[in-house]
N, C-alpha and C positions, 0 to 999 in steps of 0.2 A: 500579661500585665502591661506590657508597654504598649500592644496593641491598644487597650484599653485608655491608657492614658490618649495616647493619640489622638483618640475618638474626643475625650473629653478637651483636650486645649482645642484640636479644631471644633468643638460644638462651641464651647466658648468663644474662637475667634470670629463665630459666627453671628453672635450677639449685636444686634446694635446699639454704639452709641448713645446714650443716654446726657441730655443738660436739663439743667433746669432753667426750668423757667419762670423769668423773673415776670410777678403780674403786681401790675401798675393801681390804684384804684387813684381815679382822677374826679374832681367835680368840675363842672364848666360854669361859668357865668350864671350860666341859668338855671342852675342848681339840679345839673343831670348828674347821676353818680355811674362811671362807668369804669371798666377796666381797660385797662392798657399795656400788650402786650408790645415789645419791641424788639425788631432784629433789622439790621442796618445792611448786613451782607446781600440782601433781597435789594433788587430795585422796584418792587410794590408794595401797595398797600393794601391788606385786606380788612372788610370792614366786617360786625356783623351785630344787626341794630336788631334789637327785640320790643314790642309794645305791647302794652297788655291790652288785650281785645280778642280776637278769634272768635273762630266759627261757633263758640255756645253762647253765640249773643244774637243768632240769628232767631228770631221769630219762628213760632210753627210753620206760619202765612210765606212766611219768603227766606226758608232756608235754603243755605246757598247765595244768598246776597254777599256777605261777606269776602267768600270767596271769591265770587263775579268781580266786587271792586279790586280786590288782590291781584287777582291775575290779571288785571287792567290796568295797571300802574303804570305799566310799562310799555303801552298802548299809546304812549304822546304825552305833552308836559308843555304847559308855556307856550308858544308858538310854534312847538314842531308835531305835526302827526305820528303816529306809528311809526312811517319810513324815517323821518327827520330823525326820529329820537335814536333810532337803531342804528342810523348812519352817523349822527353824532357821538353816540357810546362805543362805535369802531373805531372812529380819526382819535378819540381818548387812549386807545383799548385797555374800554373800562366793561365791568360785565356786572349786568346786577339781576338780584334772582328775589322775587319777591313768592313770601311762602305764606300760609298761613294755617294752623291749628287749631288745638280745642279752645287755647287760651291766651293764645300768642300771634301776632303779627309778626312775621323775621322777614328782614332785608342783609342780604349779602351782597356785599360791593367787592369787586378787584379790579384796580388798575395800577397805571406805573406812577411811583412816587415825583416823576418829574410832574407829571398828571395831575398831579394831587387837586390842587385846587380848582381847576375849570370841571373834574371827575365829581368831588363834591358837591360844587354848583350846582350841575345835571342830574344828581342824586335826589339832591333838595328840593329841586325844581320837578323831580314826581310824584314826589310826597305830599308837598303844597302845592302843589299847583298842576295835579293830573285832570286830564282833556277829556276824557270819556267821550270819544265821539263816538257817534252813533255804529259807525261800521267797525270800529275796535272792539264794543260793547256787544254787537252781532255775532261777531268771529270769537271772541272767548267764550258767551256763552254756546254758542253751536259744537265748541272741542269738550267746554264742560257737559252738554247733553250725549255726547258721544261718548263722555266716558260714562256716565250714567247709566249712558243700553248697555255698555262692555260691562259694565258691574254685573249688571240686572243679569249677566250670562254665565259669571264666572263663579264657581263654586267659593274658590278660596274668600272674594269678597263679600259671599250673601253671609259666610259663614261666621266672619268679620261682625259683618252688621249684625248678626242672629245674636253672638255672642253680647257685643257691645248694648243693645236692646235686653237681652238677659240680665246681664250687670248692673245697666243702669238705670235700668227702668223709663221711669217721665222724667229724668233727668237732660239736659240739653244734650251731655254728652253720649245718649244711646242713640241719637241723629248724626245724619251723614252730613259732614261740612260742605261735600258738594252738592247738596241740598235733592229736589229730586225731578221727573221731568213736569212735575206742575206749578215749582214752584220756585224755578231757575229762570 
């Protein structure tokens, strides 16, 4: 019996931790409605920006555009190419992950709260104002067709696509966002 207890306050003492958390809902200026989360013991900031759009807006003719621009984001901005941009998102160290879905554009930003404001500059400045040059534009889509022939090989994902084409029929959503090799 007291073995037993034992067992139980160390499972207990094994638990973590639990707070709540307190969520913000804020509107800005420009009438964005967003949530805001805050913890002051951290000296960063993380960010995580959602837009609606994604990959079920791509065309039969050029799926996978979407994507192309996505993973281009982060390719150059304003005045700086690809290198610039990378080397200035390291002297920030700020990190941003640009994703996209069936119905969603997501940007994930993290850098240091000292950061703040030259990190969001640089944020903004690839959203409005991305460079697409030509060799960035090259290079993503060469990694995007590469992962296209790795699909084309791998069981789990033909099975993916088999299913998703089952379900959805002529729906956007039974096409693959990374579009395919004819029309990347």
């Amino acid at each position: 019996m007291i073995r037993a207890a034992l067992v139980a306050i160390g499972l207990l003492a094994a638990l973590p931790a639990r707070a709540e958390v307190e969520i913000q809902e804020i509107t800005t200026p420009g009438g964005i409605t967003a949530w805001l989360v805050e913890e002051h013991s951290n000296p960063f900031v993380a960010l995580e920006l959602r837009f609606r759009g994604g990959t079920s807006l791509d065309a039969p003719e050029t799926l996978g555009a979407v994507s192309l621009m996505t993973h281009t984001l982060e390719e150059g901005a304003g005045d700086m190419d690809a290198n610039a941009f990378a080397t200035r998102s390291e002297e920030l160290a700020a990190s941003f992950s640009y994703n996209v879905y069936d119905d969603v554009l997501s940007v994930s930003a993290k850098f240091l709260t000292e950061n703040r404001d030259e990190a969001v500059t640089h944020l903004r400045e690839s959203l409005v104002n991305p460079r697409f040059d030509q060799d960035a534009v090259d290079r993503v889509r060469g990694q995007m067709l590469s992962i296209i022939q790795s699909d084309a090989k791998d069981p789990n994902a033909q099975a993916g696509r088999a299913l998703d084409q089952l379900v959805f029929g002529d729906h956007p959503y039974a096409n693959s966002g990374d579009g395919t090799l004819e029309t990347v």
